[in-house]
Biopython code that builds the backbone (N, CA, C, O; Angstrom):
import numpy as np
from Bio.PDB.StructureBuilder import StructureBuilder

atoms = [
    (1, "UNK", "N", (-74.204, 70.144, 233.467)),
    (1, "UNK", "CA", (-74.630, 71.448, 233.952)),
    (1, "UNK", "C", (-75.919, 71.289, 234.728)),
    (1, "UNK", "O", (-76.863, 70.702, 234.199)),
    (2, "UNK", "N", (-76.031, 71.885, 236.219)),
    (2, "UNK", "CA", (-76.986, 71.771, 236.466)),
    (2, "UNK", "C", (-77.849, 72.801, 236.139)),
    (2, "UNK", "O", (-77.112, 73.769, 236.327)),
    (3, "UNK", "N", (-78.808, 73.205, 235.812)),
    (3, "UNK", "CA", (-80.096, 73.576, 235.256)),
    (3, "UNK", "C", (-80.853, 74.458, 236.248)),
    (3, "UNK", "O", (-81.657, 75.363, 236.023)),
    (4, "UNK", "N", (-80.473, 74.053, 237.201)),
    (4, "UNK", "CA", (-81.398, 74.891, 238.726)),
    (4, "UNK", "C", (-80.719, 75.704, 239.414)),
    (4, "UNK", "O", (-81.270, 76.575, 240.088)),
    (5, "UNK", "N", (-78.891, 75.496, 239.334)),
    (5, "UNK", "CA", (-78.008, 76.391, 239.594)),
    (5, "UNK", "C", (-78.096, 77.625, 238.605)),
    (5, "UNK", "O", (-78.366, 77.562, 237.405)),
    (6, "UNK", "N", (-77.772, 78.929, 239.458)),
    (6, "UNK", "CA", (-77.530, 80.217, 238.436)),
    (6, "UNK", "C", (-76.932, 81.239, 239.019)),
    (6, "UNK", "O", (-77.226, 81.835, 240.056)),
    (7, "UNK", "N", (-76.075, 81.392, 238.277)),
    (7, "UNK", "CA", (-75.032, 82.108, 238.654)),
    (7, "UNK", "C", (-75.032, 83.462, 239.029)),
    (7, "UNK", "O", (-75.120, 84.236, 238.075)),
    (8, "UNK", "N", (-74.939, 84.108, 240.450)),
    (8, "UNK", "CA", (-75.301, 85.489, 240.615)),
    (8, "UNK", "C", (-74.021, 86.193, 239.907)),
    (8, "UNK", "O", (-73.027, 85.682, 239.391)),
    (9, "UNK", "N", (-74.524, 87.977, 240.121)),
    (9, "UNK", "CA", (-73.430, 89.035, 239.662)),
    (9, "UNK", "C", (-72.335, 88.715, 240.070)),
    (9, "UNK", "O", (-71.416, 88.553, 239.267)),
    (10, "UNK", "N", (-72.177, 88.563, 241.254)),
    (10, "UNK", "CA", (-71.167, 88.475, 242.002)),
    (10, "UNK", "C", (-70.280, 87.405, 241.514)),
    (10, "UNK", "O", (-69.144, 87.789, 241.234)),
    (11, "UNK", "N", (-70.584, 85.883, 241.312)),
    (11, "UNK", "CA", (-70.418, 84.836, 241.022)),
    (11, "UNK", "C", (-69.073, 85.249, 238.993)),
    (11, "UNK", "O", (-67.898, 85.027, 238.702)),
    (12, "UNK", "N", (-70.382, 85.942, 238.188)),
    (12, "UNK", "CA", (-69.726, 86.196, 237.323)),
    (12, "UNK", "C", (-68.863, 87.376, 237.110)),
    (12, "UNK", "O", (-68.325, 87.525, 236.013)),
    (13, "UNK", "N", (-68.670, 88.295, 238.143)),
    (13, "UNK", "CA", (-67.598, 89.310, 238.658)),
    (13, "UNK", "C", (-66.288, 88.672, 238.718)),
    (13, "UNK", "O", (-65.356, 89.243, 238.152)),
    (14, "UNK", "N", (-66.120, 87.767, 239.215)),
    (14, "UNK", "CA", (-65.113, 87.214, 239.621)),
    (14, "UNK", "C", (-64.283, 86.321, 238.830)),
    (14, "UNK", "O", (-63.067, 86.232, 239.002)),
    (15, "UNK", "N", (-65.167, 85.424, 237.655)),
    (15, "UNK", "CA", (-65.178, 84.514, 236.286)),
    (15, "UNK", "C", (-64.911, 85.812, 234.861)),
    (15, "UNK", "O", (-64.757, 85.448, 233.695)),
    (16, "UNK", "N", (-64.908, 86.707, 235.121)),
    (16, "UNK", "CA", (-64.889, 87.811, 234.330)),
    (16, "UNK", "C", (-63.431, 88.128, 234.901)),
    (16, "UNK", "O", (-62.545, 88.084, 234.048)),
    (17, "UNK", "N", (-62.998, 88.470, 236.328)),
    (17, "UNK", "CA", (-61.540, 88.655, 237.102)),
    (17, "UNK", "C", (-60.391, 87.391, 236.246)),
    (17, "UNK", "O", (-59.288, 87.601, 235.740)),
    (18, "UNK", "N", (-60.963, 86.442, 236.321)),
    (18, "UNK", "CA", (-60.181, 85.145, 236.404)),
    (18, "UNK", "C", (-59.856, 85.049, 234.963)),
    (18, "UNK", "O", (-58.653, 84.904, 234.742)),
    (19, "UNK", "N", (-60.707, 85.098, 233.829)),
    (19, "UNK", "CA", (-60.286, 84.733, 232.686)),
    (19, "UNK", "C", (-60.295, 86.090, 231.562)),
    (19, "UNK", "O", (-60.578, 86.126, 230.365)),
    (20, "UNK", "N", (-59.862, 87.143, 232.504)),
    (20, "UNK", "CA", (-59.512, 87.751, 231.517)),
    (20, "UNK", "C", (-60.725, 89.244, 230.630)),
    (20, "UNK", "O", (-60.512, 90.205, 229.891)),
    (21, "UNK", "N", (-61.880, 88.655, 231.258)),
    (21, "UNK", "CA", (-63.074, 89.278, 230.353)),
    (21, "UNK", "C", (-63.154, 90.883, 230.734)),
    (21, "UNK", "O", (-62.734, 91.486, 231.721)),
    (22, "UNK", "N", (-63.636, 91.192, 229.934)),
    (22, "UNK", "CA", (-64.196, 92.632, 230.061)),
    (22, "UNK", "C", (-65.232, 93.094, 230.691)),
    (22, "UNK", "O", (-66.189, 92.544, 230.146)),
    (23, "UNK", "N", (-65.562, 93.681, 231.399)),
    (23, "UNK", "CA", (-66.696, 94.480, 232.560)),
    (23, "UNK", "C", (-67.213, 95.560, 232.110)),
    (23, "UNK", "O", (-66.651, 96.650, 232.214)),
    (24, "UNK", "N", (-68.476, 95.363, 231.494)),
    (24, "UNK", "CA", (-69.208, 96.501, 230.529)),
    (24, "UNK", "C", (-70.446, 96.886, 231.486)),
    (24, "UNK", "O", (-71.342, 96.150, 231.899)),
    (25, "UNK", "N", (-70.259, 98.072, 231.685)),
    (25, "UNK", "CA", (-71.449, 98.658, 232.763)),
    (25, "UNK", "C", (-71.756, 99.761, 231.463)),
    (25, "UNK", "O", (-70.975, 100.480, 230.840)),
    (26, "UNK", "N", (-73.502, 99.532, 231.319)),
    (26, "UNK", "CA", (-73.991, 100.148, 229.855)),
    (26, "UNK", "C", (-75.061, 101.767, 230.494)),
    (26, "UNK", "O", (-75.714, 102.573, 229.832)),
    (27, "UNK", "N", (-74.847, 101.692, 231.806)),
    (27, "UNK", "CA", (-75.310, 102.664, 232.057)),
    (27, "UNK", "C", (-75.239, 103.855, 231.829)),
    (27, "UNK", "O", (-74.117, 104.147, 231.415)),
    (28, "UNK", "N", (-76.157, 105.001, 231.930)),
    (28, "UNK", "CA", (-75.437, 106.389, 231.407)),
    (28, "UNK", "C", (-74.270, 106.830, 232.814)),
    (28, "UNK", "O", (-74.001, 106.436, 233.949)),
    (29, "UNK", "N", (-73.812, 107.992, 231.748)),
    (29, "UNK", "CA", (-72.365, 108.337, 232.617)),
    (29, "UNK", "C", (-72.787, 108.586, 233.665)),
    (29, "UNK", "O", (-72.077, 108.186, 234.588)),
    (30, "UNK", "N", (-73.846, 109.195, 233.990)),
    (30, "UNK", "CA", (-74.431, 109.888, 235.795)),
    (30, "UNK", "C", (-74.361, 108.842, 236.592)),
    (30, "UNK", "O", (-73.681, 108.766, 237.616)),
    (31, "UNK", "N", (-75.294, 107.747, 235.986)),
    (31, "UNK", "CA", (-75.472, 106.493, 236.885)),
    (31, "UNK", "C", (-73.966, 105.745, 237.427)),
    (31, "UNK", "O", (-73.697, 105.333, 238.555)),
    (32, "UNK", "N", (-73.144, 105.741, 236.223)),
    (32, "UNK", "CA", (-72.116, 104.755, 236.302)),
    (32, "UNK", "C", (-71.202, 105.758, 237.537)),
    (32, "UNK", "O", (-70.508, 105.326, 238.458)),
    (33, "UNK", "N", (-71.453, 107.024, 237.220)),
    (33, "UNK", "CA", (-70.492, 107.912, 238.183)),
    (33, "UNK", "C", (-70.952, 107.559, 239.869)),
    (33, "UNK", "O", (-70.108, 107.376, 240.746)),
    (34, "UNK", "N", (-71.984, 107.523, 240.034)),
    (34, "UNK", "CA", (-72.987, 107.506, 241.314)),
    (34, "UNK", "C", (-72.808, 105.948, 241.900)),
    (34, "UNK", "O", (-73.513, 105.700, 242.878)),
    (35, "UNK", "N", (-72.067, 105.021, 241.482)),
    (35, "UNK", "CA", (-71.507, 104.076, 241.713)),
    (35, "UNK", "C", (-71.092, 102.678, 240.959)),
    (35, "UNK", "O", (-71.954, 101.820, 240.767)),
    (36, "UNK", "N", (-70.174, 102.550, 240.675)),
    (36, "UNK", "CA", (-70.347, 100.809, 239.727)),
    (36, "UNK", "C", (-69.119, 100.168, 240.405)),
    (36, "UNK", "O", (-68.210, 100.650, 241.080)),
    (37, "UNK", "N", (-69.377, 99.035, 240.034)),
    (37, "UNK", "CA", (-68.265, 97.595, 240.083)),
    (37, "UNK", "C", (-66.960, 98.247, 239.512)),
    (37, "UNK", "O", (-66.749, 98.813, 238.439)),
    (38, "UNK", "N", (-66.171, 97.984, 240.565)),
    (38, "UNK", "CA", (-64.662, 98.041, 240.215)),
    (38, "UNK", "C", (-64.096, 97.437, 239.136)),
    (38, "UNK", "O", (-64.440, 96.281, 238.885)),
    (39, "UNK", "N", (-63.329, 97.965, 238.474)),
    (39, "UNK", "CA", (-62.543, 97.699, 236.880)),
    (39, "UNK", "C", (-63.801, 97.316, 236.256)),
    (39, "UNK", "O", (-63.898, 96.166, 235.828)),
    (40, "UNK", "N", (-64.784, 98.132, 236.147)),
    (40, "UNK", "CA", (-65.774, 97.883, 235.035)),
    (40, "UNK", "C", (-65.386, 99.559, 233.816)),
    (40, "UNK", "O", (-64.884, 100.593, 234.258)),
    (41, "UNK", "N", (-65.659, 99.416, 232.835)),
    (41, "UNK", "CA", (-65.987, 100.116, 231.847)),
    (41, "UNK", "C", (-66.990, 100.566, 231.238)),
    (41, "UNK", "O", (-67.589, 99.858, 230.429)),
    (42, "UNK", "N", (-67.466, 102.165, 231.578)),
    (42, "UNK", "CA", (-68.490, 102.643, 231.056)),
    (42, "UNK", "C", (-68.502, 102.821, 229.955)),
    (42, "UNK", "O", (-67.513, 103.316, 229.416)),
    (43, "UNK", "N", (-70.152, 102.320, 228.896)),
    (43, "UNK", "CA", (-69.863, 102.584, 227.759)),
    (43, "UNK", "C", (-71.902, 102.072, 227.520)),
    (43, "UNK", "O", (-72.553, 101.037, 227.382)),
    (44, "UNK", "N", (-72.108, 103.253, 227.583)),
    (44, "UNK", "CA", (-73.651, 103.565, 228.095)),
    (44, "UNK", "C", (-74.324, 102.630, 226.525)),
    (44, "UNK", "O", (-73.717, 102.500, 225.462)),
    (45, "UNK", "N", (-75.278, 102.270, 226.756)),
    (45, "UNK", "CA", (-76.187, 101.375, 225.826)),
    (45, "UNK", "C", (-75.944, 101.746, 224.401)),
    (45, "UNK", "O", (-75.551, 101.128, 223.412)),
    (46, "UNK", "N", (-76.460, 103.446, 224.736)),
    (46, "UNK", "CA", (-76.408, 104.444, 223.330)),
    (46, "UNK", "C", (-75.129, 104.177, 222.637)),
    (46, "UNK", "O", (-75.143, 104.530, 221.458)),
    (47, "UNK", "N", (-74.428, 103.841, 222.904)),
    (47, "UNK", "CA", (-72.779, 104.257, 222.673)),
    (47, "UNK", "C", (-72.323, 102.509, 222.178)),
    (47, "UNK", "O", (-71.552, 102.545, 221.220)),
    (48, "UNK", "N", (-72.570, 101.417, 222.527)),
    (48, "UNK", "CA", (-72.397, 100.382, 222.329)),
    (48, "UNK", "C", (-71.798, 99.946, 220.644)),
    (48, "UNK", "O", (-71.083, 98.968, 220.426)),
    (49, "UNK", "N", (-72.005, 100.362, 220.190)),
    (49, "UNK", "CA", (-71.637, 100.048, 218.878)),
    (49, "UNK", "C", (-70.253, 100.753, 218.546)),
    (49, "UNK", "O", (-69.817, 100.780, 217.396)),
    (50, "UNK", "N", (-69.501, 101.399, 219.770)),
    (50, "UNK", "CA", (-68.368, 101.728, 220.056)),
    (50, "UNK", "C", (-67.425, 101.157, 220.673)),
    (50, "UNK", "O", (-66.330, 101.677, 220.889)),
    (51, "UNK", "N", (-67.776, 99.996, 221.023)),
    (51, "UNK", "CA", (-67.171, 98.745, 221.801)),
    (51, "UNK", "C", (-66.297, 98.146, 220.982)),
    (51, "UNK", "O", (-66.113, 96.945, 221.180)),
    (52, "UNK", "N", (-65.635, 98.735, 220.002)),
    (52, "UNK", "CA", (-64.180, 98.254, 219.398)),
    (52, "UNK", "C", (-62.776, 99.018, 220.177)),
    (52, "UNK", "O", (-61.568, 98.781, 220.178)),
    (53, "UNK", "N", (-63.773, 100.178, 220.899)),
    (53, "UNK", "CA", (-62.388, 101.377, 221.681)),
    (53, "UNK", "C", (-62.049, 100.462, 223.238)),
    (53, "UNK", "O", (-61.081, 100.621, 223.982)),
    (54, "UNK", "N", (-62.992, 99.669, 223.364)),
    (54, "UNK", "CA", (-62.467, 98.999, 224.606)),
    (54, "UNK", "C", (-62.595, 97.582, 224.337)),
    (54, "UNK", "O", (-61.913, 97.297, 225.322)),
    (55, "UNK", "N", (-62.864, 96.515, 223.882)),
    (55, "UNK", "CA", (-62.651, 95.667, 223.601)),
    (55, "UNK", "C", (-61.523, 95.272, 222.230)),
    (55, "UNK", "O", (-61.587, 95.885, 221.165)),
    (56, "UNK", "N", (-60.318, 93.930, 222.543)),
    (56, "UNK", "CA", (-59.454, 93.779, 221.778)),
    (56, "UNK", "C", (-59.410, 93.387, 220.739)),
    (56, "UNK", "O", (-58.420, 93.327, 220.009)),
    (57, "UNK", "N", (-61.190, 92.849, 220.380)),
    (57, "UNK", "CA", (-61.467, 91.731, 219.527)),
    (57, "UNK", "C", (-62.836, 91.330, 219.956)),
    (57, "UNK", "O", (-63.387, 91.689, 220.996)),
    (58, "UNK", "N", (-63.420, 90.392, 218.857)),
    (58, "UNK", "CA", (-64.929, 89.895, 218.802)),
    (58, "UNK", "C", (-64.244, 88.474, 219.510)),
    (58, "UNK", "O", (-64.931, 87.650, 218.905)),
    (59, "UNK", "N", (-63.316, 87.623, 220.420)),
    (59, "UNK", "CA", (-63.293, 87.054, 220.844)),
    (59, "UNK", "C", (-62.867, 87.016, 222.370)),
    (59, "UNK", "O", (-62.524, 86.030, 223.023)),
    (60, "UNK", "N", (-62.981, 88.404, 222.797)),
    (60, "UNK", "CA", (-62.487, 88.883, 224.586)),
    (60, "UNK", "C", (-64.140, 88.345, 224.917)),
    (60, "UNK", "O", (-65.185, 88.553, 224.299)),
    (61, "UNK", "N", (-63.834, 87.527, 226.246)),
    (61, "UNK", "CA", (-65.037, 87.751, 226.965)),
    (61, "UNK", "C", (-65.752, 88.700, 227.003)),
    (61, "UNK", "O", (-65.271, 89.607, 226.324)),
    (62, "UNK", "N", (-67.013, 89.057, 227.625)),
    (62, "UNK", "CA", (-67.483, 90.509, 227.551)),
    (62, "UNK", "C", (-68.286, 89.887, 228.401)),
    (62, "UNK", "O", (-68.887, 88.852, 228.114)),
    (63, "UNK", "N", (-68.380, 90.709, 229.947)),
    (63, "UNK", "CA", (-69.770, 90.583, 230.900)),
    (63, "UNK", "C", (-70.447, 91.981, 230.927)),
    (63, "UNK", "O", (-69.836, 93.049, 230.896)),
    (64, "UNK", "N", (-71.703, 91.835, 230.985)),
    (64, "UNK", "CA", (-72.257, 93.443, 230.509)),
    (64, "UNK", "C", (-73.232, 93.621, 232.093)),
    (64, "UNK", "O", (-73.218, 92.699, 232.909)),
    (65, "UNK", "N", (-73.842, 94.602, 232.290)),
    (65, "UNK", "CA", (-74.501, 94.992, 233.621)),
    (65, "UNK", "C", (-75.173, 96.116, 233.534)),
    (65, "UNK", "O", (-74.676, 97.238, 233.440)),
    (66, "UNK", "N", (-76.213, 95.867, 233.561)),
    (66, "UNK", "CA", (-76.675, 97.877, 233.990)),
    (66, "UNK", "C", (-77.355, 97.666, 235.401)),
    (66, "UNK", "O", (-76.908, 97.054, 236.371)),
    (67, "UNK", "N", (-78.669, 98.399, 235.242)),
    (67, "UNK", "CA", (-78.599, 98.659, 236.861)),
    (67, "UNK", "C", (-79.922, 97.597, 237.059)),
    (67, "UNK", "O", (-79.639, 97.074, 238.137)),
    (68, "UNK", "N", (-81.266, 96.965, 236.594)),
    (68, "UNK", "CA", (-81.599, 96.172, 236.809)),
    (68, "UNK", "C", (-81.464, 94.477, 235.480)),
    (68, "UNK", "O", (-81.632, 93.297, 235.790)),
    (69, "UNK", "N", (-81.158, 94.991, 234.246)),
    (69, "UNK", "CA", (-80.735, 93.521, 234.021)),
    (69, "UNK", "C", (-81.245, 93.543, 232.539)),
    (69, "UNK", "O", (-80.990, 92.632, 231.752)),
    (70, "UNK", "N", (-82.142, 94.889, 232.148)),
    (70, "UNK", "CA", (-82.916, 94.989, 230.629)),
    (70, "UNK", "C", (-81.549, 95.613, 230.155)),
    (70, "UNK", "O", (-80.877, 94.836, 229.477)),
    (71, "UNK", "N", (-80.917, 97.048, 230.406)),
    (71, "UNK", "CA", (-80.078, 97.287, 228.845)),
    (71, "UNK", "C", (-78.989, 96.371, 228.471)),
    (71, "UNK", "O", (-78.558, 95.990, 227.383)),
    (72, "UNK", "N", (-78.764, 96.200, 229.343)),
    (72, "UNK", "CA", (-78.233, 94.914, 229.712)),
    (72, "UNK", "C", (-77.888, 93.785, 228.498)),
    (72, "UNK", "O", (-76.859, 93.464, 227.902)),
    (73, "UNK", "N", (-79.377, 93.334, 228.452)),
    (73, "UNK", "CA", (-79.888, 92.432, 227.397)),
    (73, "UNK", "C", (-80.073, 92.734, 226.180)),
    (73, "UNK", "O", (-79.900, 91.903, 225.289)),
    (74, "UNK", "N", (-80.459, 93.994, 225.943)),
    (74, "UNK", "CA", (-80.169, 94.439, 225.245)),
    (74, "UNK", "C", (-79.384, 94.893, 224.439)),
    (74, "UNK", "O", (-79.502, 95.024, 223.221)),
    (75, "UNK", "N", (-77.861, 95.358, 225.685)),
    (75, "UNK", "CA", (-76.532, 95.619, 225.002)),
    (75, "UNK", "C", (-76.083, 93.890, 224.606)),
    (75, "UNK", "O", (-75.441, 93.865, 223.556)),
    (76, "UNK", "N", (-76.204, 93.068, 224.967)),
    (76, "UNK", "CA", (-75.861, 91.730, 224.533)),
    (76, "UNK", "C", (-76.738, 91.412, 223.313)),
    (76, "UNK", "O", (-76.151, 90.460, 222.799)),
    (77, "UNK", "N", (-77.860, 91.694, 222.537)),
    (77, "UNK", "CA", (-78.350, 91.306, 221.395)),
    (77, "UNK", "C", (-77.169, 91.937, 220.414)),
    (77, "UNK", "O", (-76.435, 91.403, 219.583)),
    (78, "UNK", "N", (-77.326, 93.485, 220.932)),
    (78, "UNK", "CA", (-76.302, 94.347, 219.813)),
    (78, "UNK", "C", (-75.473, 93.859, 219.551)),
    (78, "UNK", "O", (-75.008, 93.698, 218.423)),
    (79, "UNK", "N", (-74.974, 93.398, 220.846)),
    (79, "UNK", "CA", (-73.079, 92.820, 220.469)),
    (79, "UNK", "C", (-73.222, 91.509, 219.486)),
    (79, "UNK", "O", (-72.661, 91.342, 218.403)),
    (80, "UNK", "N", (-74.095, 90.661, 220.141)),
    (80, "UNK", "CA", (-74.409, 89.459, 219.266)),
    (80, "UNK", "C", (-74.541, 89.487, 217.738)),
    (80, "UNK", "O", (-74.068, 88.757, 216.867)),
    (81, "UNK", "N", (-75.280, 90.490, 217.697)),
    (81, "UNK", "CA", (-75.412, 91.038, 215.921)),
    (81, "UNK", "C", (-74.203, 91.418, 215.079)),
    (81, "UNK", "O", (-74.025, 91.123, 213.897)),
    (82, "UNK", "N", (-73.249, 92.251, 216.027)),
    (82, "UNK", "CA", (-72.194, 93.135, 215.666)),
    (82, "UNK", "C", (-71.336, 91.628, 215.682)),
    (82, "UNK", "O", (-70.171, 91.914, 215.406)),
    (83, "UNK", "N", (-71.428, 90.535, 215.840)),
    (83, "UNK", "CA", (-70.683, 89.048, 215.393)),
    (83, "UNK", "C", (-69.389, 88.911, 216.923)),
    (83, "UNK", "O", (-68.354, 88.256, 216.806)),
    (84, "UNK", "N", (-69.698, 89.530, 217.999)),
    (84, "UNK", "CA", (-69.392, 89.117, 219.354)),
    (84, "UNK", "C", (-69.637, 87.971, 219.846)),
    (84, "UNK", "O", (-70.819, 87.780, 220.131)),
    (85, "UNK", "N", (-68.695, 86.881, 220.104)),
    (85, "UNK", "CA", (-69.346, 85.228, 220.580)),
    (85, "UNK", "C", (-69.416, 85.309, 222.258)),
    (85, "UNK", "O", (-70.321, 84.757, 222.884)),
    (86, "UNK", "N", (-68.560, 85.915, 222.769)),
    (86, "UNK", "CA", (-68.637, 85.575, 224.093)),
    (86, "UNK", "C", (-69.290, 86.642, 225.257)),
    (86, "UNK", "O", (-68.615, 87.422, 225.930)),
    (87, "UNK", "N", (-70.592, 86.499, 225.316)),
    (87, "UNK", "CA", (-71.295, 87.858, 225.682)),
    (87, "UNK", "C", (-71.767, 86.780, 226.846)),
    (87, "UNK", "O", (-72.058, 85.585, 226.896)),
    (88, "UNK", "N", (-71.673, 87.871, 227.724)),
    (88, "UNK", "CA", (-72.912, 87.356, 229.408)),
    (88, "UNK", "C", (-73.359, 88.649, 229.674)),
    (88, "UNK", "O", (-72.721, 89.640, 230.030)),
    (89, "UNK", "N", (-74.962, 88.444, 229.373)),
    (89, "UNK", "CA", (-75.464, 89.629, 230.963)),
    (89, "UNK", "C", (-75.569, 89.108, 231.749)),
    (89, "UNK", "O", (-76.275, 88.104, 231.841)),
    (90, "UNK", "N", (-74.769, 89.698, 232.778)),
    (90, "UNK", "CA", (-74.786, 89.490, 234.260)),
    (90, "UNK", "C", (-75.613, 90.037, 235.064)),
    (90, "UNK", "O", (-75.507, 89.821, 236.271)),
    (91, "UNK", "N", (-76.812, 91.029, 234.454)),
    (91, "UNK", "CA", (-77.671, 91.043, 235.203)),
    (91, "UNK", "C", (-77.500, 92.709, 235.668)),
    (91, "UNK", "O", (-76.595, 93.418, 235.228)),
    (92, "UNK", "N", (-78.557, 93.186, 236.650)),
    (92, "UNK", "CA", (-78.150, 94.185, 237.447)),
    (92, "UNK", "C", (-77.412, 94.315, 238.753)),
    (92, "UNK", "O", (-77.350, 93.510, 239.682)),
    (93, "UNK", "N", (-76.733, 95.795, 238.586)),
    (93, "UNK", "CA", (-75.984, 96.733, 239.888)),
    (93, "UNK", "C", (-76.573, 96.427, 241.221)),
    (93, "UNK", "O", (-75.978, 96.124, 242.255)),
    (94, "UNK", "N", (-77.954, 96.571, 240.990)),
    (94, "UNK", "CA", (-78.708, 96.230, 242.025)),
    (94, "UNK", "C", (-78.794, 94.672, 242.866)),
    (94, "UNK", "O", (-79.354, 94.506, 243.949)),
    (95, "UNK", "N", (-78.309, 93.944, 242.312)),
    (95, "UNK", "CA", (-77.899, 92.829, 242.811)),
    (95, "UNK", "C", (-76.619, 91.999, 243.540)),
    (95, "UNK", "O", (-76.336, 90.875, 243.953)),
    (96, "UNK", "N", (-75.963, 93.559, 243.384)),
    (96, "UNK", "CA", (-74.177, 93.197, 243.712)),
    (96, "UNK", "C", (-74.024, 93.387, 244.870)),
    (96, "UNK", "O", (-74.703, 94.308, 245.325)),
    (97, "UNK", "N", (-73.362, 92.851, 245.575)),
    (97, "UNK", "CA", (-73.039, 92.850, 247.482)),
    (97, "UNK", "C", (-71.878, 93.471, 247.668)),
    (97, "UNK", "O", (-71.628, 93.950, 248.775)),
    (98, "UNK", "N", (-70.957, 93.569, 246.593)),
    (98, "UNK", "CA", (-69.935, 93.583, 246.913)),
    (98, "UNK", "C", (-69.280, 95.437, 246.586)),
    (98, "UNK", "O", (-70.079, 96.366, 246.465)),
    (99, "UNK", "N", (-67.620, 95.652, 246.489)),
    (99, "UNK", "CA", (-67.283, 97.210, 246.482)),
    (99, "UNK", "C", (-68.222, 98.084, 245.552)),
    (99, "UNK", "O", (-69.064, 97.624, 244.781)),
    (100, "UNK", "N", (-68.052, 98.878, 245.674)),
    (100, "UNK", "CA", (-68.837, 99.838, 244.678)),
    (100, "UNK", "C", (-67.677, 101.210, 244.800)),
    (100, "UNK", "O", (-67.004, 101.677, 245.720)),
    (101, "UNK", "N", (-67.817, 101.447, 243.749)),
    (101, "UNK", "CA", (-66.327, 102.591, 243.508)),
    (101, "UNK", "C", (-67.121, 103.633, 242.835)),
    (101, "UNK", "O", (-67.920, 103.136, 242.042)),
    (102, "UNK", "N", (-67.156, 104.866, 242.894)),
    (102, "UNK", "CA", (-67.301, 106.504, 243.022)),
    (102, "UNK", "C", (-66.918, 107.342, 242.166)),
    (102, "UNK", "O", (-65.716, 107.592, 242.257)),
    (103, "UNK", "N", (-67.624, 108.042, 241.125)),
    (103, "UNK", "CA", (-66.183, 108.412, 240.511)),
    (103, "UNK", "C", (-66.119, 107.722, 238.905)),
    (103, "UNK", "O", (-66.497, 106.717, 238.303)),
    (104, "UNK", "N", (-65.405, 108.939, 238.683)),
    (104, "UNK", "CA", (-64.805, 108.376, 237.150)),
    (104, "UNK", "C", (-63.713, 107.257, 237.547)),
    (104, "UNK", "O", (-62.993, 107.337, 238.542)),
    (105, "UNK", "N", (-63.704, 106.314, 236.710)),
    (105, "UNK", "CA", (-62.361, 105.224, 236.909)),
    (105, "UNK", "C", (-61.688, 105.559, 236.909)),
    (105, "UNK", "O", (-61.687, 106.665, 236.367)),
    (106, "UNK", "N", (-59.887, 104.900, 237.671)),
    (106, "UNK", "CA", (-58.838, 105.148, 237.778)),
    (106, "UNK", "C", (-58.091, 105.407, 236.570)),
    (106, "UNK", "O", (-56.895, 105.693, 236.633)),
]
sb = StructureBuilder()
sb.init_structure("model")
sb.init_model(0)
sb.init_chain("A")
sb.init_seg("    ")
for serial, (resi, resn, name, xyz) in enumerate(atoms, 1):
    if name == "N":
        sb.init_residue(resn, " ", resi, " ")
    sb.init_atom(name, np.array(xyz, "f"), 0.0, 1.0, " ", f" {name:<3s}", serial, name[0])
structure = sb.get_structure()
């Protein structure tokens, strides 16, 4: 592993696409409405300990995101505690280049 490489949002958007993981945007509902990452799942910081209604199991990937990169980290301690192994913050919204979708999800 190199050490100096690091992986942007974008980078783990796509590693989250590929194997399956879950896309946890922890923002509140206003924010997440006002724009987020496609096939992500709102499920605001407060609410986190509710992450059995969208996740299949304490062994689904889980990439988490808010809008600069703290609840973020935060929603990943929780999960960690709650006995979740495969947690990434990916950081913040604010860092993403890519679609941004409008709106309650499909």
């Amino acid at each position: 592993m190199n050490l100096f490489s690091r992986k942007s949002i974008v980078d783990w958007v796509e590693e989250a696409r590929l194997n399956g993981g879950l896309l946890i945007d922890v923002r509140t509902p206003e924010e997440y409405r006002s724009g987020h990452i496609p096939g992500s799942v709102n499920l605001p910081l407060n609410h986190i300990t509710l992450i059995e209604s969208v996740a299949s199991g304490q062994s689904v990937p889980i990439y988490v995101y808010c809008l600069s990169g703290g609840r973020s980290a935060r929603a990943c301690s929780l999960l960690s505690r709650m006995g979740y192994k495969k947690i990434q913050n990916i950081g913040g919204i604010l860092s993403w280049r890519g679609e941004i979708e409008k709106g309650e999800p499909a």
